[in-house]
C-alpha positions in Angstrom: 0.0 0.0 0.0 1.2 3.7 -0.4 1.6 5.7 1.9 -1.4 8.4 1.6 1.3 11.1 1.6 3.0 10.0 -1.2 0.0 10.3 -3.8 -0.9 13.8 -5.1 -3.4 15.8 -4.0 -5.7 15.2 -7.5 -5.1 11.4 -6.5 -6.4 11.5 -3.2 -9.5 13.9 -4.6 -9.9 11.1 -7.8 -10.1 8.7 -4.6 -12.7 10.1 -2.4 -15.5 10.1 -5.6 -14.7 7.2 -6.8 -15.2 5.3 -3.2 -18.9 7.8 -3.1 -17.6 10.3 -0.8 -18.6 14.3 -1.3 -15.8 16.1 -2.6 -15.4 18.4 0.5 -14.1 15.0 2.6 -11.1 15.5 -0.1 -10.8 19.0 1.7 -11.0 17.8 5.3 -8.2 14.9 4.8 -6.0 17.9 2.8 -6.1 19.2 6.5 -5.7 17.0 8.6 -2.5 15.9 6.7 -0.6 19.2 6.5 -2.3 21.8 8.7 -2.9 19.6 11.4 0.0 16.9 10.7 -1.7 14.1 12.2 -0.1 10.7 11.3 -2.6 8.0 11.6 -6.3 7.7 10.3 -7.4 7.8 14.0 -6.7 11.2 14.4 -9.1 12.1 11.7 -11.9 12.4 13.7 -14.2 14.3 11.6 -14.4 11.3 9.1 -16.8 8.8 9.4 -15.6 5.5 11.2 -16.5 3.6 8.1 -14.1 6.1 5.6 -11.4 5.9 8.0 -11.4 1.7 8.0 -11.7 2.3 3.9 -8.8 4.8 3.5 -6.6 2.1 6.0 -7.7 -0.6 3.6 -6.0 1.5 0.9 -3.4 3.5 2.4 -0.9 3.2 5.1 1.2 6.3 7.2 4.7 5.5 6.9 5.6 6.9 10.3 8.6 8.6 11.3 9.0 8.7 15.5 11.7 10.0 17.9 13.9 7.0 19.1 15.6 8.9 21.5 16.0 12.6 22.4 19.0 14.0 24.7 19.2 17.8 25.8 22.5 20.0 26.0 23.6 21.8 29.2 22.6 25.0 27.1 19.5 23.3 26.6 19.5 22.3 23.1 18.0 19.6 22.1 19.3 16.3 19.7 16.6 13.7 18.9 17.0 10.5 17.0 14.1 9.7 14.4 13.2 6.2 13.6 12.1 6.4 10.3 9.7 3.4 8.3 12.5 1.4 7.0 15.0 1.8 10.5 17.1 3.9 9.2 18.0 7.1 11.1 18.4 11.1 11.5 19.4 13.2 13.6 17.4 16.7 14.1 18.1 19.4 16.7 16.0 22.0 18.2 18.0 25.3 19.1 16.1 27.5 21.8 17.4 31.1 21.6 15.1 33.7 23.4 12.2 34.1 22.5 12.8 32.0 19.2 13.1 28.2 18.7 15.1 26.7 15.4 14.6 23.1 14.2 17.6 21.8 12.1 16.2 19.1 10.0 18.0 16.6 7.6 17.4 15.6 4.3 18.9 12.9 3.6 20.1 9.6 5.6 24.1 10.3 5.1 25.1 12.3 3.0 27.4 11.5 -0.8 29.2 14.4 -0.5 32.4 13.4 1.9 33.7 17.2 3.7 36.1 16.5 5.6 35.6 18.1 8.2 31.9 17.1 8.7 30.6 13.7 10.7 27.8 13.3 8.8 30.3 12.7 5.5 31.6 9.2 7.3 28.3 7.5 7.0 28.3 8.0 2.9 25.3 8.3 1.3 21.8 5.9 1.9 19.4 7.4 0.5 17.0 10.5 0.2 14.1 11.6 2.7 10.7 11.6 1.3 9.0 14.5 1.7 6.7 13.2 4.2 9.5 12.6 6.0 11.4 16.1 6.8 7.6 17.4 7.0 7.5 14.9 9.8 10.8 16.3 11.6 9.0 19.5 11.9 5.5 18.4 13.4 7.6 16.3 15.8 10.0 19.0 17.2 7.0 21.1 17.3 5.4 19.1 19.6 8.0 18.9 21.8 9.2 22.4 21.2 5.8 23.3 22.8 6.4 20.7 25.5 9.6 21.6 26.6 10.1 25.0 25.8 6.4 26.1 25.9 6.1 27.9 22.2 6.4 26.7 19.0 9.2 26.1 16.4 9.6 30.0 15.0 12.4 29.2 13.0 14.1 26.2 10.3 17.5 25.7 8.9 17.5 22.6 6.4 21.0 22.2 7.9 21.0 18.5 8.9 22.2 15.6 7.4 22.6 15.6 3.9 22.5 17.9 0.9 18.9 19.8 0.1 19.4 20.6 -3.0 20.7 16.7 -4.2 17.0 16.2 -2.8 15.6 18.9 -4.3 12.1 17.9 -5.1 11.5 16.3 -1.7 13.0 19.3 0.1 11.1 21.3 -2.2 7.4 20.0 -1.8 8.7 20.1 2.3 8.6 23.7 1.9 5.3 24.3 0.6 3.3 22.1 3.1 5.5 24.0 5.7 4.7 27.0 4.3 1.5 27.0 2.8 -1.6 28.5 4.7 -3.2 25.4 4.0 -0.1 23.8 5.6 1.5 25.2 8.2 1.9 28.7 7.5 5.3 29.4 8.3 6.6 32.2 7.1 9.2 31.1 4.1 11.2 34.2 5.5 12.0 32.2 8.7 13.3 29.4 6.5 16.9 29.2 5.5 18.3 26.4 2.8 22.1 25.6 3.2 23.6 24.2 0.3 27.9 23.4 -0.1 27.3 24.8 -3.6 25.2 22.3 -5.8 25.2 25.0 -8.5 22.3 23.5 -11.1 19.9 23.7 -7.9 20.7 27.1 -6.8 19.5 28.1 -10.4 16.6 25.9 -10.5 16.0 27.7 -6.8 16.3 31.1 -8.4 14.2 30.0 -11.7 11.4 28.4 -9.5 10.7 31.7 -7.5 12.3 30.5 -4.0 11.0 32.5 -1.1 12.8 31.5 1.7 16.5 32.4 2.6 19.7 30.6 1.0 23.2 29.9 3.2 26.0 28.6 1.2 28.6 26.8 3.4 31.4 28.1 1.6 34.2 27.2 4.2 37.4 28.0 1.8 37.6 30.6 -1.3 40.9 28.8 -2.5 39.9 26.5 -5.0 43.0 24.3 -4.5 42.2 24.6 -0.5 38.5 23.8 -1.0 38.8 20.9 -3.2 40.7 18.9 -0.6 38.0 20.0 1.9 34.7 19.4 0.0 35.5 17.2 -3.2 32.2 18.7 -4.5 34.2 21.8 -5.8 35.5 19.3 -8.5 31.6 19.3 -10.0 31.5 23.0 -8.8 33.8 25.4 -9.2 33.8 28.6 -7.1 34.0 30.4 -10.8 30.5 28.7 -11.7 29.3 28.7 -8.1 30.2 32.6 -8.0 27.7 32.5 -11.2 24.8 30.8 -10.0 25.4 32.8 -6.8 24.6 36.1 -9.0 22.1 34.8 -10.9 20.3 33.6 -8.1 20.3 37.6 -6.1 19.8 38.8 -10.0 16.4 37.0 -10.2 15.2 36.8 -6.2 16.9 39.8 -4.6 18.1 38.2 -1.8 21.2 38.7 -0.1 23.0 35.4 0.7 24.5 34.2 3.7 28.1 32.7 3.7 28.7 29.9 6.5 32.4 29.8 6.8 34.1 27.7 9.3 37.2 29.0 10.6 40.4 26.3 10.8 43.6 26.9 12.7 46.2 27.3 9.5 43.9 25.8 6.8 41.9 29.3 5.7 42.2 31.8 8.7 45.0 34.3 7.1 44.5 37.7 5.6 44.8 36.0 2.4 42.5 33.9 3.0 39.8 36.5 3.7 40.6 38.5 1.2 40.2 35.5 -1.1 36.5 35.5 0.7 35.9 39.2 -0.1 36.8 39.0 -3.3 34.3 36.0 -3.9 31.4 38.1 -2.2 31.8 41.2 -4.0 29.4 40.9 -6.9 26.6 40.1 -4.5 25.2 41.6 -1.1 25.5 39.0 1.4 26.2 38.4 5.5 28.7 36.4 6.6 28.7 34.1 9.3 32.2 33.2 11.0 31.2 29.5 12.4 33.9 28.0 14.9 35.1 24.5 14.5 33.3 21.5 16.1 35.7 18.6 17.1 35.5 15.6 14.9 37.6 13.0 13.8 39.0 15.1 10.9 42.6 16.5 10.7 41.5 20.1 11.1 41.7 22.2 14.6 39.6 25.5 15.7 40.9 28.8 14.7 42.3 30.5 17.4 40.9 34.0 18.6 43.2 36.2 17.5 43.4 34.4 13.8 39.6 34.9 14.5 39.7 38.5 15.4 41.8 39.7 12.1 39.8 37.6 10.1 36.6 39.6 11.6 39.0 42.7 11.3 39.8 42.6 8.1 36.4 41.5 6.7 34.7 44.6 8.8 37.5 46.8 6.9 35.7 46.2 3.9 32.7 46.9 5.1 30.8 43.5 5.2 28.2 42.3 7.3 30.0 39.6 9.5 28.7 37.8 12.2 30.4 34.9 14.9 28.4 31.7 15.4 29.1 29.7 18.4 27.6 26.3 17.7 25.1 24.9 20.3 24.8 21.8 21.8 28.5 20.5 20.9 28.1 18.6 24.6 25.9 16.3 22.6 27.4 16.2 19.4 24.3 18.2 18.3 26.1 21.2 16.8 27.1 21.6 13.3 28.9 19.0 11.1 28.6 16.4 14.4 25.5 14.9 13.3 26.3 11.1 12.2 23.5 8.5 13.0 22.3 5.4 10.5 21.2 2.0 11.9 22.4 -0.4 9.1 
């Protein structure tokens, strides 16, 4: 059986007419799926008994659940989600103030092999279904809610894996998210980090994108960044620089730049002027990310490498902001995330 997610929304419409239902019950299961999120025929309790037993007949809720959940001393929080087939994520919920960000994955591993990101280690599984990241979200809602008493105000698709090498799962995420018929988050509290897929960046700009767009740029060396992210091989900083214009050219949106800062690797002058020169034919804000211990070869920038790179940057008048990652206590903060049962 499918799961009733999976079919499109004509599909599920075709269904209800052809098993004698009124249209409008089309409507009701439309929101009960994406406004509501429910995830089991139960919960629709504004069907009739006898619809629900005939849409179980037919259907079936692949269901994603939290195996396990673990909260930082700074109170972030890391959950593991079982999904349908027992493979795993890895989500975090990052409570700031008066705001509450959910980092959700994409994909179960991820092909693209940084090396100085966990998540590379486990190689790539597969892609999430749609359903699937949609379901990271209704479930760090809830317990966003529980635990922190309001709801999730804010998402980074900055998880396991690579959006845009998912792109029509990530994308069709985004609208029940977003929709009013869906969630109704804002797209504008929505960012999408990419390492530089090019082709999707376009395709983001061509399809009218609406939410925000981080590029984890990391090195603007192309020798440097090769031997970092081997996806510069595919795409170059030349054709990423490209899409990167195109993208503000068509959308108008300035760019953030995730860069993380390694002792000796891409922490000199030149190295930031190298970054400068790679941001100038487009507005963006930068965001100076400190290094997260894993297994790599790579150590944290110290602060005063930190501080002239910051310096400098500021010198030229850019935007530039310092991220210290949350919930590294867990290995919840960025590039720790590693997690597959096999």
């Amino acid at each position: 059986m499918d799961d009733i997610r999976f079919c499109s929304e004509t599909d599920r419409f075709k269904f209800i007419l052809q098993i004698g239902e009124k249209k409008f019950r089309a409507s009701q299961i439309e929101e009960w799926l994406w406004k509501k999120g429910v995830r089991s025929f139960d919960e629709m309790t504004n069907l009739s008994v006898s619809l629900r037993q005939t849409l179980q007949t037919h259907f079936t809720f692949k269901q994603t659940r939290i195996g396990n959940d673990v909260q930082s001393a700074d109170k972030t929080m890391k959950f593991i989600f079982q999904l349908h087939d027992e493979r795993q994520v890895e989500g975090v919920l990052i409570p700031s103030g008066d705001r509450v960000t959910a980092c959700i994955s994409s994909q179960v591993g991820c092909p693209l092999r940084c090396t100085f990101c966990a998540t590379g280690t486990m190689g790539f599984v597969r892609n999430l279904e749609a359903c699937e990241i949609f379901d990271q979200f209704i479930l760090m809602n809830q317990e966003s809610i529980h635990v922190f008493g309001r709801p999730i105000t804010n998402i980074v698709y900055m998880g396991m894996g690579e959006p845009l090498l998912n792109y029509d799962n990530v994308w069709q995420s985004l609208q029940w998210i977003t929709s009013p018929k869906g969630q109704g988050l804002s797209p504008s509290r929505i960012t999408v980090s990419t390492v530089g897929i090019s082709t999707g960046i376009i395709q983001l700009a061509d399809d009218n994108f609406k939410a925000d767009l981080a590029l984890s740029l990391h090195c603007a060396d192309e020798r440097k960044r090769l031997k970092m992210m081997p996806v510069t091989a595919k795409h170059s900083l030349s054709e990423l620089q490209k899409s990167l214009s195109y993208f503000y050219a068509k959308t108008n949106k300035r760019i953030t730049i995730e860069y993380l800062l390694l002792k000796d690797w891409n922490d000199s002058q030149e190295d930031a002027q190298k970054l400068f020169s790679f941001c100038k034919p487009f507005p963006v804000k930068i965001n100076l990310i400190e290094y997260n211990a894993t297994d790599s070869q790579f150590e944290k920038s110290p602060i005063q490498n930190l501080n002239r790179f910051v310096d400098f940057l500021q010198s030229k008048n850019m935007v530039v902001n310092v991220r210290h990652s949350r919930g590294k206590d867990i290995a919840a903060a960025c590039g720790q995330l590693v997690r597959d049962k096999q």
